[in-house]
KOLLUM-805608 format. One record per residue (C-alpha): residue in one letter; x, y, z. Coordinates in Angstrom, 2 decimals, padded with zeros to 5 digits. Each point is the difference from the previous one (the first is absolute). Example, Ala and Ser with C-alpha at 12.3 -4.5 7.8 and 13.67 -1.06 7.14 Angstrom:
# residues 2
+------+---------+---------+---------+
! rest !      c1 !      c2 !      c3 !
+------+---------+---------+---------+
!    A !  012.30 ! -004.50 !  007.80 !
!    S !  001.37 !  003.44 ! -000.66 !
+------+---------+---------+---------+
END
This chain:
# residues 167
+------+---------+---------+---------+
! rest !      c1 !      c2 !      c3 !
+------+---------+---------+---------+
!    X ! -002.33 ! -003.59 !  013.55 !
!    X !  001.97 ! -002.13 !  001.85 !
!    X ! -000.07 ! -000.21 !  004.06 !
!    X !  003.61 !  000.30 !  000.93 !
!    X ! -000.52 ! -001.30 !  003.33 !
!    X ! -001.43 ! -003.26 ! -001.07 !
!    X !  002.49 ! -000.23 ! -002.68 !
!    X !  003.15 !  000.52 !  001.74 !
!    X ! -001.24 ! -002.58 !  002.74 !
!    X ! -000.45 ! -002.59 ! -002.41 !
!    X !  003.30 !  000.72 ! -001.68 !
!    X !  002.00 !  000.10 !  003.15 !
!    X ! -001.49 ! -003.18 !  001.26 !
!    X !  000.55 ! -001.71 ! -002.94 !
!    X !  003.53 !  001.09 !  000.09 !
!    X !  000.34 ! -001.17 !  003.61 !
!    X ! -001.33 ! -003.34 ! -000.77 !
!    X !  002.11 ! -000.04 ! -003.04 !
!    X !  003.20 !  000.53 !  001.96 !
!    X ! -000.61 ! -002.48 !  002.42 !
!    X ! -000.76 ! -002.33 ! -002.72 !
!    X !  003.94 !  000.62 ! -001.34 !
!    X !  001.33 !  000.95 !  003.18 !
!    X !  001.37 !  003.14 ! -001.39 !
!    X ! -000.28 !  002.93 !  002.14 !
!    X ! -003.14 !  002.74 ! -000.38 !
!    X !  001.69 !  002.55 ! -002.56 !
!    X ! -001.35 !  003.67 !  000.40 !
!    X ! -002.95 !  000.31 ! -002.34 !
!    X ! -000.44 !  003.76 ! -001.97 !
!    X ! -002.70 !  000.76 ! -002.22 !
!    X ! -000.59 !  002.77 ! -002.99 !
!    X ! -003.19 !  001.03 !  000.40 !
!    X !  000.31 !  002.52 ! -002.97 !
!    X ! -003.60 ! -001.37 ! -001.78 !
!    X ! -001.70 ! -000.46 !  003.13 !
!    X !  000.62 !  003.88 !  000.72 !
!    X ! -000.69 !  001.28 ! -003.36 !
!    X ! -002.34 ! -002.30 ! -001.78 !
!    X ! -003.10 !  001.04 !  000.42 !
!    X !  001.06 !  003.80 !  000.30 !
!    X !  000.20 !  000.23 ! -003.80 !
!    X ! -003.11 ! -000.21 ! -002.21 !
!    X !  000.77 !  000.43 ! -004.28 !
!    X ! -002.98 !  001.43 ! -002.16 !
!    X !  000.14 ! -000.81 ! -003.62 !
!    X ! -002.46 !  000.96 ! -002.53 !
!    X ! -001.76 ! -002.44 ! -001.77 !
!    X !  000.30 !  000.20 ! -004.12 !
!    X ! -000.96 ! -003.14 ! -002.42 !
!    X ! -002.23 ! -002.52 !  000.80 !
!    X !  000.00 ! -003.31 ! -001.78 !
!    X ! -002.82 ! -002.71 !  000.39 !
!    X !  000.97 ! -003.72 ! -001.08 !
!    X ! -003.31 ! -002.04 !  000.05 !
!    X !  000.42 ! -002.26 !  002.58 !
!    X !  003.48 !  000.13 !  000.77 !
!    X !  000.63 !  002.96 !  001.72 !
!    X ! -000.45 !  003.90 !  000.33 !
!    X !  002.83 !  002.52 ! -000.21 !
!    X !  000.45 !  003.48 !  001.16 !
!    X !  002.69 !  001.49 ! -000.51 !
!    X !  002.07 !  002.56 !  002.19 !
!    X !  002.39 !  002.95 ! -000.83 !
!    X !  002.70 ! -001.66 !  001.98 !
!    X !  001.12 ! -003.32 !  000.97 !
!    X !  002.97 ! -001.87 !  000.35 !
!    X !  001.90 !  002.84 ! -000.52 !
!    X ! -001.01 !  001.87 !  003.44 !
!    X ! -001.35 ! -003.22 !  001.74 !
!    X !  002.66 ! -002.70 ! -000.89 !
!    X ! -000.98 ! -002.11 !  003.21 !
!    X ! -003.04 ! -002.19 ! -002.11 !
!    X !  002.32 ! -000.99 ! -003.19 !
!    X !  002.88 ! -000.92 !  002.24 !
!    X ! -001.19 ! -002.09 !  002.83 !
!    X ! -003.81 !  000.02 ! -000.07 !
!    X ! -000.78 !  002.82 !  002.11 !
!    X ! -003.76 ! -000.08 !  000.92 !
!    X ! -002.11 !  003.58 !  000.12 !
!    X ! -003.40 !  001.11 !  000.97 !
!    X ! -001.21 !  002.87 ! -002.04 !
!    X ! -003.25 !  002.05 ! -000.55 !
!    X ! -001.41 !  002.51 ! -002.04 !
!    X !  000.27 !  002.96 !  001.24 !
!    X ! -002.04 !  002.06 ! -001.53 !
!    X ! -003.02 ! -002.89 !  000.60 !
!    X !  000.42 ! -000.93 !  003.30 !
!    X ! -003.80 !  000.22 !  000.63 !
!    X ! -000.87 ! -002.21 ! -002.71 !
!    X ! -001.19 ! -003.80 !  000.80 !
!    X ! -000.13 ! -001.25 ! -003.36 !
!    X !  003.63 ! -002.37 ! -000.38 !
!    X !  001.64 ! -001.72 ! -003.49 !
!    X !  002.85 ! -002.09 !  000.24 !
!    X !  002.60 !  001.44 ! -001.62 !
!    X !  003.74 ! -000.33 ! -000.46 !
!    X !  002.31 !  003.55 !  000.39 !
!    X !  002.81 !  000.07 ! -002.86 !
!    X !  003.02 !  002.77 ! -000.41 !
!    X !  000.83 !  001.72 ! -003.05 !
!    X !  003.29 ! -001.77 ! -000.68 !
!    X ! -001.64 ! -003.00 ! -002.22 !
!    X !  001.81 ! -002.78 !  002.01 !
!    X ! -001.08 ! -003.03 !  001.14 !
!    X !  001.11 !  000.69 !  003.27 !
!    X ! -001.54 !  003.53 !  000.12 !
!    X ! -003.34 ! -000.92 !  001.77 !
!    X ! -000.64 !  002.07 !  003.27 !
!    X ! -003.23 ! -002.32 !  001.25 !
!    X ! -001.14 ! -003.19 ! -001.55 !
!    X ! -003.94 ! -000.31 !  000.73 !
!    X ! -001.42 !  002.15 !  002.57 !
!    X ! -003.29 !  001.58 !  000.94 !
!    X ! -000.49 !  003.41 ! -000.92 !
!    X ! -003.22 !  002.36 ! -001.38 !
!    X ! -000.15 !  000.28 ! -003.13 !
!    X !  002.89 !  001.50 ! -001.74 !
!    X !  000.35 !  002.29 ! -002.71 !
!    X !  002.99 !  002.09 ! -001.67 !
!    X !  000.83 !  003.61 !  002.36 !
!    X ! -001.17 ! -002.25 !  003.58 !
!    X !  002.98 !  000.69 !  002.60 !
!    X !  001.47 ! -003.58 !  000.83 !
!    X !  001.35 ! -000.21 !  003.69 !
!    X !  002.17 ! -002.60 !  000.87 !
!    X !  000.67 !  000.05 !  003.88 !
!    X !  003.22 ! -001.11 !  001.64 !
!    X !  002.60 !  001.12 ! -002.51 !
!    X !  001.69 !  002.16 !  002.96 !
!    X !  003.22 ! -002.48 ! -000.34 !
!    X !  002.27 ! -000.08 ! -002.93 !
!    X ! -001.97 !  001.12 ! -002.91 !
!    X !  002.23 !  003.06 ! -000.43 !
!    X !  003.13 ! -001.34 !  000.78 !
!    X ! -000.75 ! -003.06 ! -002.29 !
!    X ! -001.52 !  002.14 ! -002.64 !
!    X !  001.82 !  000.07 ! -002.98 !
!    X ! -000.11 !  002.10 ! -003.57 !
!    X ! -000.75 ! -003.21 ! -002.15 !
!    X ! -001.50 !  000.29 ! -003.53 !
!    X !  001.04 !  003.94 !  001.08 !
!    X ! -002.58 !  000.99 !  001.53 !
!    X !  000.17 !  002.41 !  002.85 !
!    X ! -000.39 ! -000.93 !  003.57 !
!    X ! -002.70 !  001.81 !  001.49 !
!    X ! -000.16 !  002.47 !  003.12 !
!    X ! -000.47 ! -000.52 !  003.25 !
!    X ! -002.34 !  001.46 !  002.58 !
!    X !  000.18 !  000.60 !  003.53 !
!    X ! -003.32 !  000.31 !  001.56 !
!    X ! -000.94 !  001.30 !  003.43 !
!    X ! -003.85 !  000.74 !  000.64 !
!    X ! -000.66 !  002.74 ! -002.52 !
!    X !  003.40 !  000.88 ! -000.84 !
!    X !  002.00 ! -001.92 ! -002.44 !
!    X !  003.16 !  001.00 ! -001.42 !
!    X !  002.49 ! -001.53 ! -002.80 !
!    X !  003.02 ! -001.57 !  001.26 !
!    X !  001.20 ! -001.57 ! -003.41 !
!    X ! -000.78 !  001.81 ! -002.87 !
!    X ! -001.00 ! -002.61 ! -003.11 !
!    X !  001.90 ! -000.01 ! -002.80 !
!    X ! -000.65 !  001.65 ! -003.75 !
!    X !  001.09 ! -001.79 ! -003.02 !
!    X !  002.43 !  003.18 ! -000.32 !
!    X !  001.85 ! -001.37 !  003.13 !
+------+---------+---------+---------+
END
């Protein structure tokens, strides 16, 4: 998370000094703070399925999702944190790498992170996906974009029903 007040302070005097610089007067400065706000509100589970073991290259675990729901990775590098879910008392890490379902190069969630070990059924979380995963998701290779949840202590309830095949 980002402190705003440090961050705006540093903009603004950068602008300041900037205008003096070019003697061009201070302009009035606005700012979308859309991620900020929802970012971290959002959290997407996935379930793992295959894993795939290359000796000494790399392992793969593979999600029931991907660039499909969580575009943000393939097209500008988005970085996530993520955990097992259903492990989180488990000290035991791998290195693994988190790949989608859509068999694209650019369909890889999470190159190399820590996690316990990980096997097919685990519940993936992937924090901070509060900001345009849904309204970037799209229905490529036709698969169905998934529902959303809206959680409040104990009660949840759907706001976007996920799409059947039959849709």
């Amino acid at each position: 998370p980002l402190n705003m007040d440090q961050l705006i302070a540093k903009l603004t005097n950068y602008i300041k000094l900037k205008t003096k610089e070019f003697n061009i007067p201070l302009p009035k400065i606005f700012i979308e703070p859309g991620r900020y706000i929802t970012g971290n509100a959002g959290i997407t589970l996935y379930e793992v399925g295959t894993i795939k073991e290359i000796a000494n290259i790399r392992k793969y675990v593979s999600v029931n999702g991907g660039m499909t729901d969580n575009p943000r990775t393939a097209l500008y590098g988005a970085k996530y944190k993520a955990y097992i879910a259903n492990k989180m008392d488990i000290e035991d890490r791998e290195t693994v790498s988190i790949a989608g379902r859509c068999c694209e190069s650019g369909d890889m969630l999470i190159w190399d992170i820590s996690l316990p070990p990980c096997e097919s059924g685990d519940i993936l979380a992937i924090l901070d996906t509060g900001a345009y995963n849904y309204s970037m998701s799209s229905n490529y290779n036709r698969f169905p974009k998934p529902p959303m949840v809206l959680l409040k202590g104990k009660q949840s309830e759907i706001i976007v029903k996920g799409e059947t095949y039959e849709d």
